[in-house]
N, C-alpha and C positions, 0 to 999 in steps of 0.2 A: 745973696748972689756971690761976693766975697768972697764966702766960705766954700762956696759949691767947686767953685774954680778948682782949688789946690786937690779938690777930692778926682773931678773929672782928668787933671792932668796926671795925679797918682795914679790911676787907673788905664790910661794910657800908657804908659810908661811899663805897667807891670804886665800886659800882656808881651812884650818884649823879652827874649832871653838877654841877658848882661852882656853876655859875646857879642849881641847883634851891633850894640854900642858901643862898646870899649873902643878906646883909643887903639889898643894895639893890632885888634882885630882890620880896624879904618885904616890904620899905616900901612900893612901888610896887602890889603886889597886893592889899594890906590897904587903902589908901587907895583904889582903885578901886572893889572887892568892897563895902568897905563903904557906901559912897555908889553904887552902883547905877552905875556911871560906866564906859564901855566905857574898852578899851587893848588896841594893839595894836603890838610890838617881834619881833625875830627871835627869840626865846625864850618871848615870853610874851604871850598874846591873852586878855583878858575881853571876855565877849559882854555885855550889860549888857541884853536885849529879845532873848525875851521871859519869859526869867528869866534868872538871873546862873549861866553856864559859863565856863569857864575851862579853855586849854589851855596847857602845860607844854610845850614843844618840844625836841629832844635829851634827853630825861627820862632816858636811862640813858648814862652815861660813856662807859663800855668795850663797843665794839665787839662783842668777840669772847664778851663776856658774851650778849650779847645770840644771837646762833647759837648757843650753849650749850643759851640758853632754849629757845627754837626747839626746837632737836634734843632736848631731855627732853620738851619738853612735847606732842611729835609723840608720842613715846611713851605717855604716859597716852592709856588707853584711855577713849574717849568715848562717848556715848550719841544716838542719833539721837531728836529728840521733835517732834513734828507734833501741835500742837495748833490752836483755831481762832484765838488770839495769835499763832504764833509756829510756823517750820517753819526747822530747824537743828540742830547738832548741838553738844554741849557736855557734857567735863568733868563729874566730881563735886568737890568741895571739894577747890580744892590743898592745904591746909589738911591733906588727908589722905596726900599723896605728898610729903612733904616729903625731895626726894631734892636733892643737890649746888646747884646753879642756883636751881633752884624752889622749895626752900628759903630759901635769902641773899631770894631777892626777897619772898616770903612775910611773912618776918620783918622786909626793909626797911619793909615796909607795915603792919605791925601793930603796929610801936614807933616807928621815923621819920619815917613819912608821918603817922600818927594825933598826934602831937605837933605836924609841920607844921600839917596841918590845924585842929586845934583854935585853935593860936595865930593864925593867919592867917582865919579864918574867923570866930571867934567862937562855933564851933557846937559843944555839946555832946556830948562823944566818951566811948566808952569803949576797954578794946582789943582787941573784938568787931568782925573784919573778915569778909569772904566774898567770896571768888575762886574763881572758876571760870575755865575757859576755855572757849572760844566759837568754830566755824568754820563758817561761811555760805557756800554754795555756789552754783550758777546755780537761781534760781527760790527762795531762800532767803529769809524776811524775818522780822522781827518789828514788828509794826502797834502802833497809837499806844497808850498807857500813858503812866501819870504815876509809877511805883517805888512812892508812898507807902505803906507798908505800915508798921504798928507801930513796929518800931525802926532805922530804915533811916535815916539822916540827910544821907550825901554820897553820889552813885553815884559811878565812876568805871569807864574803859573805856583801854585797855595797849595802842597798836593795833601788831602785830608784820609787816605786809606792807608790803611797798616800791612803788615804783611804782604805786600805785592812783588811778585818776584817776575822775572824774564819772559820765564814760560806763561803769562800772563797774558803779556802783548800789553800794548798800552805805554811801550818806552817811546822817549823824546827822543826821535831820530835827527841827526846833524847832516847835514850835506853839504860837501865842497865843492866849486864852482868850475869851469871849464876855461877857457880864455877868451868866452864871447861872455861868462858872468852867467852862463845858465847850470840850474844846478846837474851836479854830475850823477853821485851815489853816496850811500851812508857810508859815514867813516868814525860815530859816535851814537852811543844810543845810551841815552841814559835813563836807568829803571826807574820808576816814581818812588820817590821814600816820603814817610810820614814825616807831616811839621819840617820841611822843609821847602823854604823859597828858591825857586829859579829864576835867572830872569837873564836876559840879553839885549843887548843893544841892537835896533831895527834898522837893517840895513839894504842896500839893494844886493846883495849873497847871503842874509842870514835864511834861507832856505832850512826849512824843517818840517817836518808830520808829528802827527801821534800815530804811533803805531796801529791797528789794529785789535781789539778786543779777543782776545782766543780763548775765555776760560768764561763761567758763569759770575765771576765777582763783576760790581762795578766799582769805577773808577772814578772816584769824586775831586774835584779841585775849584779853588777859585781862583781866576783867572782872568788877565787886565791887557791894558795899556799904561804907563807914564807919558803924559801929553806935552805939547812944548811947542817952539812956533812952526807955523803952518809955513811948507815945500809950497812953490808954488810953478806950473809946468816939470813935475818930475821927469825924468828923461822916459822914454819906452823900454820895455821888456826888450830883449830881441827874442825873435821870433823862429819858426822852424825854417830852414832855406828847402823846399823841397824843387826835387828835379824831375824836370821836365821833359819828357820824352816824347821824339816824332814818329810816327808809326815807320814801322816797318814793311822793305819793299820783301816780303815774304806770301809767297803760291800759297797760302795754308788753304785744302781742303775742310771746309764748315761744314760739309755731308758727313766728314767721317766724326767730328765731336758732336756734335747738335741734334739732338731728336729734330727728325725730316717735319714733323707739322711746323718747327717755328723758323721755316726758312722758307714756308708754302707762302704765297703774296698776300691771301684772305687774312690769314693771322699775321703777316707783319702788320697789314693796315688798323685790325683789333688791336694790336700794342700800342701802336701809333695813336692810337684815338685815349687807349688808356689815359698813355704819360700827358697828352694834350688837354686833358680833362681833371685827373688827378693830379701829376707830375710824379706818379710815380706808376711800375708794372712790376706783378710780383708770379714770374712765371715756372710751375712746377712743372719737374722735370726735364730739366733745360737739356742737359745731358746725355746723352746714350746709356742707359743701364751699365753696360759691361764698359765703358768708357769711366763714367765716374764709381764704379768698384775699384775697377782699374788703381785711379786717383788716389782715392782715400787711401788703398794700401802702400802705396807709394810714399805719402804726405809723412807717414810713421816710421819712415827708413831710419836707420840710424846716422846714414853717412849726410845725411843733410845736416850743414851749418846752420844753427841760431844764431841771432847776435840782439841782446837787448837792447831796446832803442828809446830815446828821451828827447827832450829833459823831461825830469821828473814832474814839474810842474803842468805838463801839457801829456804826457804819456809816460807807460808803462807796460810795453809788453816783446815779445820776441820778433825778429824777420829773418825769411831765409837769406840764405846769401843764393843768389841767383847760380853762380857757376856750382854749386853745391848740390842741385837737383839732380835726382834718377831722370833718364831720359821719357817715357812720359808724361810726365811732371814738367821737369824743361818746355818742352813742347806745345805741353796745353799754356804755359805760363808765356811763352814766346806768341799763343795764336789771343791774347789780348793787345799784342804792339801789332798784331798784322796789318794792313790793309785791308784784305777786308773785313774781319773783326770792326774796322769803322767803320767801313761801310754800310755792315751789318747793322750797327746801332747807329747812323744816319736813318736807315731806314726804319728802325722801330722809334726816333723821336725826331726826324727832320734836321736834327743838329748839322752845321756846315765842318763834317768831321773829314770830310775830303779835301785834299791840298788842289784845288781848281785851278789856283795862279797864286801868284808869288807872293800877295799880300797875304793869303790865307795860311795858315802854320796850327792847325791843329794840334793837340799833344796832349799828353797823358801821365799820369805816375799810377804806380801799380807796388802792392804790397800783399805780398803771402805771409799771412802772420800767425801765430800759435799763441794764443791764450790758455792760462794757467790760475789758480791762485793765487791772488796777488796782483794784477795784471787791470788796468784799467785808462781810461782818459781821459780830458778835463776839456773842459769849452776854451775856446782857443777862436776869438774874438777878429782876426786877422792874418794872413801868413805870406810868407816873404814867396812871391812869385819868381823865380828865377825863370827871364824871359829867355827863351827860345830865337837867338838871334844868328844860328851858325847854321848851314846846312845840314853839319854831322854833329849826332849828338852823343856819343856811346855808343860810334858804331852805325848809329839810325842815322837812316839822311830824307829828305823831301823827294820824293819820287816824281816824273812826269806826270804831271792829270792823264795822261791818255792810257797809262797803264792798263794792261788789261784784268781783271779781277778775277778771270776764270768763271767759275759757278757760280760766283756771286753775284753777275751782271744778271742773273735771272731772276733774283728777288728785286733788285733795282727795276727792270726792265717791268717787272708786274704789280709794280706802284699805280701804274695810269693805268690799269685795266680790273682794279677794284678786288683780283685774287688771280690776274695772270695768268690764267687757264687758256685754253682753246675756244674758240666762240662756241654755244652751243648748239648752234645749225652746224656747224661742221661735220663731212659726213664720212664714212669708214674709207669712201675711196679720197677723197682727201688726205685722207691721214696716210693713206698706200703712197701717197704720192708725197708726202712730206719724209717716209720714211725711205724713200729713191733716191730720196736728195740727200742723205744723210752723209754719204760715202766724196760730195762735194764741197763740205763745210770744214774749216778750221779744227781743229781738236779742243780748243776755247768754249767754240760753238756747240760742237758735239757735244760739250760735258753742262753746254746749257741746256739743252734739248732734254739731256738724258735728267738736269734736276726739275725742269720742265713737266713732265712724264709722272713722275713720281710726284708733283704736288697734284697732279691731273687726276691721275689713277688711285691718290691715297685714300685710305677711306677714316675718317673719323676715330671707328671703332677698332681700328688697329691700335691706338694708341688708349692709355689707361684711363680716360675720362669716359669711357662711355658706360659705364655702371651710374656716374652721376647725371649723367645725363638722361640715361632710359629712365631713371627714378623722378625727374621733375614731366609729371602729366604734359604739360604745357607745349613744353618742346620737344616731348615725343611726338605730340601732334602735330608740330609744325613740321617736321623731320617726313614724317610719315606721308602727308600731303601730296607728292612729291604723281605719283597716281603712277608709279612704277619706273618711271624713267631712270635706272641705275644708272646711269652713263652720265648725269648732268650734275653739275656743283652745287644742285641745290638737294642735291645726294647726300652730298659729304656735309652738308650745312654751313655751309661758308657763308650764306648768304643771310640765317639766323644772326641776329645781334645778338640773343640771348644765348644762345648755344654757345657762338662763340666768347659771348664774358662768361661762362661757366668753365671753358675750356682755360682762358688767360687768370680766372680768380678761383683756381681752384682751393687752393690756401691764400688769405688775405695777410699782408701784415695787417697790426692792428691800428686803430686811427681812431682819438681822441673824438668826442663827439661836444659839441658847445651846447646842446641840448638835442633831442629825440629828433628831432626831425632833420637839424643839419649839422653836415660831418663839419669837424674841424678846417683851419683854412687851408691843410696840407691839400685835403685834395680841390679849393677851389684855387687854380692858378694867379687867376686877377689879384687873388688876397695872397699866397704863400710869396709871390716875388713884388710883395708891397712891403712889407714889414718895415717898421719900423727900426731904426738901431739900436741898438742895448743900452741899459742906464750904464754912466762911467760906476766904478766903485767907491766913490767915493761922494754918490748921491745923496744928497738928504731928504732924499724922499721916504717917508717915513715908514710907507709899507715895506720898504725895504730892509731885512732881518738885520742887526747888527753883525752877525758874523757873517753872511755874505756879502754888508758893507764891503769889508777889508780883507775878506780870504780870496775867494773866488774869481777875481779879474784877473784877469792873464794882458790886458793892454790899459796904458795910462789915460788917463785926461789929459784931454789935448786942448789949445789954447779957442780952437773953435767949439769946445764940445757942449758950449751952450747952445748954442745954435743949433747943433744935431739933436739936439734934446727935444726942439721943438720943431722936428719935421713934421708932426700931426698936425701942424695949426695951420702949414700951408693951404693956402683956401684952392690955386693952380696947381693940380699936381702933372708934374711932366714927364711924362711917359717915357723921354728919350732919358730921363736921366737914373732910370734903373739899372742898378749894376748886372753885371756879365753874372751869367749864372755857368753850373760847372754839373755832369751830368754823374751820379757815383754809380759804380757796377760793384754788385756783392756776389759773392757767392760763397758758401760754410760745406765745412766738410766735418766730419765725424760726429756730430751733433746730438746724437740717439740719449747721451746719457744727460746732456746738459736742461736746467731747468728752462722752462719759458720765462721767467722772468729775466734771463740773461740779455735782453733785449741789445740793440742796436739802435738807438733814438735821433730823430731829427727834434730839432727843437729851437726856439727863439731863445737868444740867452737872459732876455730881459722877464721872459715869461717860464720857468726851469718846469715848474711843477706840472705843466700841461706839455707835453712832446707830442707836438706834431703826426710824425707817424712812428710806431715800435715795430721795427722788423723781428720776429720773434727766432729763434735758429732752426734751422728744416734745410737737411741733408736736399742736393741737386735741387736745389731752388733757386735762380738768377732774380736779382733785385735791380729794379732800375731806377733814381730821385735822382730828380733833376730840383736842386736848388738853388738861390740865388747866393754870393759868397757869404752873407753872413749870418746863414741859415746856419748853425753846428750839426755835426752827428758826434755823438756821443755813445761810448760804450761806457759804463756804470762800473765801479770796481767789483773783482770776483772777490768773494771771501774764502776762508780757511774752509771752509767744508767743502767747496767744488778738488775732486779726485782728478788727475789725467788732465788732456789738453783737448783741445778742438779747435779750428783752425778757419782761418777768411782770408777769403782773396779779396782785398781791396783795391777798386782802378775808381781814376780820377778823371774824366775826359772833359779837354773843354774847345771850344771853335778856334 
């Protein structure tokens, strides 16, 4: 045993380059590191901005130790994980394959380096490591994080490929912070080089990614934490402040944007029943043809302002600058703050989106955004509500309830009448006589009469679903029953269920299914605004990945978060105490060339890999989910190979 000893520690020792030890190398590093103070020599680089990293170059001696590494550690079997952090494959704990190679270096790290470290750093260690290994492939990345998680105190990253240069992808991106401490933009990117150590101290700014994979190699590393004592109550992330907008007291005519069926009362009460059942309505061609042609070429002008918007840890992607739009663009973007715009979506979900009296304040946020390569978003766990407590907000102010709505008082008014039509005993001279009076009524009135008419008069097969519909036998027959009477709504089929969920589902988004016979709980209401809260990240729950442990939470453990943990086991559950839910409106433009995988996900954050519902992208298609707040949507990162932009109008409406 004696003997064994001096050979094990020789052998430690010797996978070591002599630089990594020497004295003068440790003098040089300590006096850097600890004054904030960059260096940079053939061995040895401190970044000193925009937190203090440090690379170690030639970090392992012997050669041939190193293809050792290599070739055991190709053998450990890996695990593929795609989450919305991070898409790559990686190891479980070397920790646990402690075989020939992988071992010696295991243990260099847990007794040699942990020594190093502390004396050289100053930073409190214990000799609690975690290594894994790590290989990123084309279209691989992991998106901006800061480690800081309870007892994580130095990261470090082993990078084992040769040759890897820029054009690669796959460099250690640096981010500096703002003055709220969220991270801003890259302002360092350091390329992977072979046998050398990186490593930085885990802080609440050390915000960084791995770039992106752009080329056919992969990117092999071994990659850790130094452990040390455990934070306890870490402070919160801050969060995004978004603003809150009261609708506007604006006339906007809905006749002239909205194809005329989704403003007839039959199909609002179809919508209504949708979002009531599913919580969500997914309604094709929402639009006017020549209205959203219109749009899309508009969207592409050149004189519209972008402005990229973050942090990077919760988003990535472009928005207009509002005064910066072509004036049909403007316009349609201004008939989202309308009034009636809410009224409108009162009445396709019931929502109290009407300002009735003083306690009620409605309001909304709205975002025209352009996706690109590059461009993605992260679950975002909570968000700073900035309440709505002035009359004026940007302009917007709280209008009289008694306002008049115009046009739109006629799809209100034909809520209680099941499709708002004219009774159907009503007879031609009635109607002589309704249209005598015409010349007596308000111009309010008159322009409700006249959308009146037109839901009366419209016929079905005016609009493009009636190909889908003469082709299901079913409800051709129900359609046709009708034993001639062209004059009555059970003409137009308003009075079909079937007919009309063919008309409201003509493209579905997609929806997870728990098994063949029942859909996921997106579309049962009872279950989507029950959910559970997400695990903290720093769960020990074991089904829990280690790297979405400590990458992926965007909000802390908090001092009750025990107890949140165990909302399941309440045996009374109370009804009153579900959170306020928040109703999202999508719409996509230029969409033709993007894949269907580019989805738009709802999703539980506790549960990633199952998403609730996938809104897929499809040109004039209005989407409506209504979720509870800590429901996420989730857009996924685009990669290098998506070309050109395509673009979402995102509103937020809540009671």
């Amino acid at each position: 045993m004696n003997n064994e000893e001096p050979a094990l520690k020789k052998a430690r020792q010797s996978i070591l380059s002599n630089h990594v030890e020497s004295v003068e190398l440790q003098d040089i590093f300590r006096k850097h590191w600890s004054n904030h103070m960059s260096f940079k020599s053939d061995d040895l680089e401190i970044i000193s901005e925009p937190f203090r990293v440090c690379k170690i170059s030639n970090f392992i001696k012997n050669e041939q130790f190193m293809e050792d590494l290599k070739s055991e550690l190709s053998e450990v079997q890996s695990k593929r994980i795609m989450l919305d952090l991070y898409q790559l494959e990686q190891t479980s704990d070397l920790g646990n394959h402690l075989i020939d190679s992988i071992e010696v270096f295991h243990r260099t790290f847990r007794t040699d380096m942990v020594k190093w470290m502390q004396q050289n750093t100053s930073i409190e260690l214990n000799s609690t490591i975690s290594m894994t290994g790590s290989c990123y492939y084309d279209t691989d990345y992991l998106l901006c994080h800061d480690d800081n998680m309870s007892d994580r105190k130095i990261a470090f990253i082993f990078y084992l490929m040769s040759n890897w240069t820029a054009a690669d992808g796959g460099t250690l991106d640096l981010f500096d912070t703002d003055e709220k401490g969220l991270p801003r933009k890259i302002v360092r990117s350091l390329v992977p080089e072979y046998n050398s150590l990186v490593f930085f101290e885990v802080s609440n700014h050390s915000y960084h990614q791995v770039a992106e994979i752009t080329s056919n190699l992969s990117r092999w590393s071994i990659n850790g934490w130094f452990h040390g004592p455990k934070i306890e109550n870490l402070p919160p992330r801050p969060q995004i402040e978004y603003k809150w907008l009261i609708p506007m007291d604006d006339d906007q005519d809905l006749t002239a944007w909205i194809t005329d069926t989704y403003l007839c009362p039959g199909i609002v009460a179809g919508i209504k029943e949708d979002v009531e059942k599913q919580s969500y309505a997914y309604i094709a061609q929402f639009l006017k043809a020549e209205v959203y042609e219109k749009l899309s070429k508009e969207i592409t002008d050149d004189s519209i302002k972008w402005n990229k918007v973050g942090p990077a840890n919760l988003r990535n992607y472009e928005v207009a600058d509002e005064s910066s739009l072509p004036g049909t663009l403007k316009k349609f973007y201004k008939l989202f703050r309308s009034l009636p715009f809410f009224q409108l979506l009162k009445n396709y979900t019931e929502l109290d989106l009407i300002p009735d009296n003083e306690n009620m304040k409605p309001r909304m946020t709205i975002e025209l955004q352009r996706w690109s390569k590059g461009c993605y978003t992260l679950i975002c766990d909570n968000y700073c509500d900035e309440d709505v407590d002035e009359e004026q907000i940007n302009g917007c102010h709280v209008v009289d309830s008694k306002h008049t709505l115009g046009s739109q008082d006629s799809v209100d008014n034909g809520d209680d009448s099941d499709g708002g039509a004219a009774d159907e005993d009503t007879t031609d001279e009635n109607h002589d006589n309704d249209e005598a009076e015409d010349d007596k009524v308000s111009p309010n009135n008159r322009e409700e009469s006249k959308l009146q008419k037109q839901c009366n008069d419209l016929k079905i097969e005016s609009v493009d679903f009636s190909t889908k519909m003469m082709n299901d036998k079913k409800e051709e027959k129900s359609i046709g029953n009708d034993g001639g009477n062209n004059g009555s709504r059970e003409d137009d089929g308003f009075n079909d269920d079937n007919v009309l969920r063919s008309i409201l589902k003509d493209i579905k988004p997609k929806v997870d299914r728990q098994d063949e016979s029942e859909e996921a709980s997106c579309s049962k209401s009872e279950d989507f605004f029950k959910r559970s809260p997400p695990l903290h990240p720093d769960s020990e729950d074991p089904d829990v990945s280690d790297i979405g442990d400590y990458l992926s939470g965007s909000s802390r453990s908090s001092e009750d978060g025990d107890d949140r943990d165990n909302v399941d086991e309440i045996d009374d559950y109370d009804d009153s105490n579900i959170e306020p839910g928040t109703l999202d409106v999508i719409m996509q433009f230029n969409t033709m060339h993007v894949s269907e995988s580019e989805t738009i996900d709802y999703l539980d954050p506790k549960e990633q890999d199952s998403a609730l519902i996938h809104i897929t992208p499809q040109d004039n298609h209005l989407c409506l989910v209504y979720k509870e707040l800590s429901t996420c949507r989730l857009h996924k990162y685009v990669n290098h190979y998506f070309e050109g932009y395509y673009y979402n109008l995102i509103c937020t409406y809540r009671e």
